[in-house]
N, C-alpha and C positions, 0 to 999 in steps of 0.2 A: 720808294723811288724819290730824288731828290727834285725839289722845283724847277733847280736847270735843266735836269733832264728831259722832263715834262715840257718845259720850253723849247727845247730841241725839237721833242714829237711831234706837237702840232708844228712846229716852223719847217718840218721835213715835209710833214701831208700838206700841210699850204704848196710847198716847192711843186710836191707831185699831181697837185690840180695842175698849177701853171705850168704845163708843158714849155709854154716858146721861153722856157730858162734854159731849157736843156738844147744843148748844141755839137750833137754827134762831128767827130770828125776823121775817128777812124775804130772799128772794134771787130773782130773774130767773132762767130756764132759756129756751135754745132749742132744741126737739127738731126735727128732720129728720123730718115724717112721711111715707107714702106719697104724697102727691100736692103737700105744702105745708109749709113750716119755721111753725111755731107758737109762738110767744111765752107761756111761762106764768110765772105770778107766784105770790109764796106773801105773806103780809103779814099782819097781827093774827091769825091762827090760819086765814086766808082764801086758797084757791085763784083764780084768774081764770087764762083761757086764748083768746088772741083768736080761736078757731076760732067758727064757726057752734053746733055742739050744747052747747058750754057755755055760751054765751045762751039757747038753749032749755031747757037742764036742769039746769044748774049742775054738771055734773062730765062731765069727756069722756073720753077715750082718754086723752090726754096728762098729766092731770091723775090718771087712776087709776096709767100709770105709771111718775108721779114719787112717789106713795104707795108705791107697789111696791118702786120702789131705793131708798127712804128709810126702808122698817118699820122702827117700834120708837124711830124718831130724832125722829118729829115732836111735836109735844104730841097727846096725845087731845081731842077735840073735847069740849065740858061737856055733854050730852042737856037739854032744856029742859022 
């Protein structure tokens, strides 16, 4: 392996410590849940999940945790 390369490596795991570089703004996930693969979306500060209880309630299993694996990365929500 070449030394720029090597420079790259560490300069990418440095990146991946420092979280508040990374600035989601919009991506697709599909999670494999117990019964059913579930399609969730993240878009203008906005979660959607095509399961059934997040039409009823707007936030579901899937949706609490892709919050979960993401703390700290996403933007906070503005209270109104």
């Amino acid at each position: 392996m070449d030394y720029g390369m090597i420079g790259k490596i560490e300069k990418a795991k440095r990146y991946a410590r420092e979280r508040n570089r990374f600035h989601f703004e919009a991506f697709t996930v599909s999670i494999d849940g117990e019964n059913n693969a579930h399609r969730v979306t993240f878009a203008n500060n906005q979660w959607s999940c095509d399961c059934d209880f997040f039409h009823t309630r707007g936030v579901c299993t899937h949706t609490m945790a892709l919050e979960e694996v993401l703390k700290d990365m996403l933007p906070t929500p503005v209270e109104a």
